[in-house]
Each structure stands twice: as structure tokens, then as C-alpha cells.
N, C-alpha and C positions, 0 to 999 in steps of 0.2 A: 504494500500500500504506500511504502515511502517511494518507491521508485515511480509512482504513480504520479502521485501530490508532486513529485519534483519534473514529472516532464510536462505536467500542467501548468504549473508556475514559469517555469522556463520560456524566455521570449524568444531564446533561439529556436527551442522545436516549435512555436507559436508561428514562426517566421517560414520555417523551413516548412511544416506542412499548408500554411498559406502559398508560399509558391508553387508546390506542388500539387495544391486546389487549382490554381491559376492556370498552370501548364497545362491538367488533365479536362478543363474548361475548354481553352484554345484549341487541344487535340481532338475534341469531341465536336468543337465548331465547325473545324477545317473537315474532319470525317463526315459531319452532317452536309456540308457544303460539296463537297468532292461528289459523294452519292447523289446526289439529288440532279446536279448539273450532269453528273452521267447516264441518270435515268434519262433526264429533258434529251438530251442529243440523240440518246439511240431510240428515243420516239420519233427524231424528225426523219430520219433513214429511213 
């Protein structure tokens, strides 16, 4: 429970799993965006 309360408190793991929110955001954007645009195209052929 102490190794707990100390990576909660910790601004660095607060930091580091924020950017890695960030990132897996952007990844999921760019995959939402990639699929869609390549659905549209192989409808117009």
C-alpha cells in the first residue's frame, strides 16, 4: 500500500502516465482517421 500512496503522490508518474494518455489519444486519432479515409477511397473505385 506504501508503494501505492507513493506513485500516486509522485508528479513524475502523474506526468509520465499523462503523456502516455496523450500519445495513446493521438495514436487512436490518427488510426480513426487513416481507417475511415481508406474506407471513403475504396468506395469511390
Amino acid at each position: 500500500m506504501n508503494l501505492l500512496s507513493m506513485l500516486i503522490n509522485d508528479p513524475v508518474v502523474m506526468f509520465s502516465f499523462g503523456g502516455i494518455a496523450i500519445m495513446l489519444g493521438i495514436c487512436a486519432f490518427y488510426l480513426y482517421y487513416f481507417i475511415t479515409h481508406i474506407q471513403e477511397d475504396s468506395k469511390k473505385h
